[in-house]
N, C-alpha and C positions, 0 to 999 in steps of 0.2 A: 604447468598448472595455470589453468585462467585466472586474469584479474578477478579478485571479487570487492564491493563493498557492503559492510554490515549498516541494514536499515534496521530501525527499530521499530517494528508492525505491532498492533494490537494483541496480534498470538505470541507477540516473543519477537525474539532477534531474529533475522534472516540475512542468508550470505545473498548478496548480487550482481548480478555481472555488472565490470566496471566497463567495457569497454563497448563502442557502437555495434561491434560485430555480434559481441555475447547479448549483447539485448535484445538486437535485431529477431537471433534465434532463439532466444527463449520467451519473446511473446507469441502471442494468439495469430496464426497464419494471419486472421482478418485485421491485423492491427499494424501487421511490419510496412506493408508500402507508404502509412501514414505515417507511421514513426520515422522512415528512408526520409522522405520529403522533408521533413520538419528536421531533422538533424545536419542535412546537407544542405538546411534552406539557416541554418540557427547562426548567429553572431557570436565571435568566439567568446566574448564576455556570459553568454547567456546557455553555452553549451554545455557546464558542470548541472546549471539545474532542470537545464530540459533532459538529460539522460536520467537525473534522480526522479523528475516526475513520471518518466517512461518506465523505470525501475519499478515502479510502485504498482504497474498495472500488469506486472507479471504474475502469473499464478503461481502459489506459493504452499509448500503445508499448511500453515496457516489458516490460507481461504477457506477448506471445506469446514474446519469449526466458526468462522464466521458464518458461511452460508447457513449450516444448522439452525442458530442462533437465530438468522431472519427469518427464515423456516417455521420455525416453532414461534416466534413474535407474530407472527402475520396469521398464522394458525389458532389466537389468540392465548397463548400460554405464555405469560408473561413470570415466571417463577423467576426469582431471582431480581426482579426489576425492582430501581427503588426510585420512585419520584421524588422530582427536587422540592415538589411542596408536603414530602414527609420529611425532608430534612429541617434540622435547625439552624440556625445560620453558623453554628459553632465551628462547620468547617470554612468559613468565609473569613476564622480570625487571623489575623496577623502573627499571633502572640500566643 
C-alpha cells in the first residue's frame, strides 16, 4: 500500500502521497519536471515542507466543489457569502 499523509483541504480531509515518487505521479504532467528539480535541488531540512507544498497542488475531490464555487462567484452569484462588515465583532471575542 502507498505512503499517504492526511492534509486538511477546505473540502474536508484528503489522503496524500507521502513519498517523491507518489507525488511526482500524481501531479499535473505540466508540473512534475518542476517539481523533479525543486526536490532533487531541496536541503534536507526543508524537504518535509516542499513535498507538503507540492502535495497541495495535486488535484483532489475536493477541487471541482471549489471550482464551482469560483464559478458561480465570478458569475456574480454570491448566495451564501457573508461580508465581514455584516459581521459584529462578537466573533473577534476572546471570551
Amino acid at each position: 500500500m502507498p505512503k499517504t499523509f492526511t492534509m486538511h483541504m477546505t473540502g474536508g480531509t484528503v489522503q496524500v502521497p507521502a513519498t517523491i515518487t507518489g507525488i511526482r505521479q500524481a501531479l499535473p504532467e505540466e508540473l512534475r519536471d518542476q517539481f523533479t528539480t525543486e526536490a532533487e535541488n531541496a536541503d534536507a531540512d526543508d524537504l518535509r515542507m516542499l513535498l507538503m507544498s507540492w502535495a497541495m497542488r495535486i488535484p483532489t475531490g475536493h477541487d471541482q466543489d471549489e471550482e464551482d464555487a469560483v464559478a458561480r462567484f465570478k458569475a456574480g452569484d454570491l448566495t451564501g457569502v457573508v461580508f465581514a462588515d455584516e459581521l459584529d465583532d462578537a466573533y473577534r471575542s476572546a471570551g
